[in-house]
N, C-alpha and C positions, 0 to 999 in steps of 0.2 A: 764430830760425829761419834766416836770413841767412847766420850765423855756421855753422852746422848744413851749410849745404847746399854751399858754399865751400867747408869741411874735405872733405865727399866728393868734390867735383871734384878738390881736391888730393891725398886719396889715391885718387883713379881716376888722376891725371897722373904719382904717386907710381908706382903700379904699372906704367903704361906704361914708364916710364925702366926699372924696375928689373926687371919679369918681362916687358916685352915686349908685354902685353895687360892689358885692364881687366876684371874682372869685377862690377865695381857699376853697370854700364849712363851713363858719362860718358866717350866717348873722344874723345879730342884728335884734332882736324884740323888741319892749318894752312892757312892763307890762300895760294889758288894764285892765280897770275895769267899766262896765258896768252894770244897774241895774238888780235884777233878776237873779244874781248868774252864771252869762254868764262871769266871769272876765278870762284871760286868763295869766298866768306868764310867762313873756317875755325871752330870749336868748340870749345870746352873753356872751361878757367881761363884767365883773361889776366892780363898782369905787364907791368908797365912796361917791363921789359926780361929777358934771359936772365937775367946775373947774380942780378937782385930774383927772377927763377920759382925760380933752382936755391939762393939762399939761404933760401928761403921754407919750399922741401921739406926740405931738408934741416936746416931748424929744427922741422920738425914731423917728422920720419923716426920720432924714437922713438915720438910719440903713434899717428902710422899704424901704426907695427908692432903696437903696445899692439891697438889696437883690430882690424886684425886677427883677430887670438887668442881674440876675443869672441863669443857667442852672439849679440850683437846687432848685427855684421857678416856671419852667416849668414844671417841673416834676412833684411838687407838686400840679401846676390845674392840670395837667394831670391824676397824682394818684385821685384827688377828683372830679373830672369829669367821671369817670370812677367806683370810688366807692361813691357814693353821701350819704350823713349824712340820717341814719335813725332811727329807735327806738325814736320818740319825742314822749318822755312821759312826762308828766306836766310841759313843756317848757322847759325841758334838751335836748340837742343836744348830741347822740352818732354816733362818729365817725362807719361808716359801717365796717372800715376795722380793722383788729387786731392791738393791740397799745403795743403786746409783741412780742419779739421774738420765735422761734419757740423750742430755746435751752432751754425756763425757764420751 
């Protein structure tokens, strides 16, 4: 699941670079920091560094485009369009919807 949930942040970070905007409900902030105690800690995927973020994407670039194209990427704006990311608590994104099933 882990692994699942990471690839979507990556092609949400994937789609910001490349269209400008996310439509799977995961958009990148970054880390502002302003005088006065006003700093804000940023969202998304994290990378060690640029080079490791923009080698990462663009090692997954074909799978994002792949899945894309899928019926079960419409699904997914559709589920996140419908239940949109809430709870940002000190720059954490929580998912609105339940992330267990209902048997556990």
């Amino acid at each position: 699941m882990e692994y699942v949930w990471r690839f979507v942040r990556l092609a949400s970070r994937y789609e910001e670079d490349v269209h400008g905007t996310t439509t799977i409900g995961f958009p990148g902030v970054p880390f502002s920091e302003s005088p006065g105690d006003t700093s804000q800690l940023g969202s998304g995927i994290v990378f060690f560094d640029d080079v490791a973020g923009s080698r990462e994407v663009m090692a997954n670039t074909s799978r994002i485009e792949g899945w894309r194209r899928t019926a079960t990427y419409r699904m997914f704006q559709e589920v996140s369009n419908k239940c949109p990311i809430s709870n940002v608590q000190t720059g954490f994104l929580t998912p609105a919807w339940p992330t267990s099933s209902p048997s556990e």
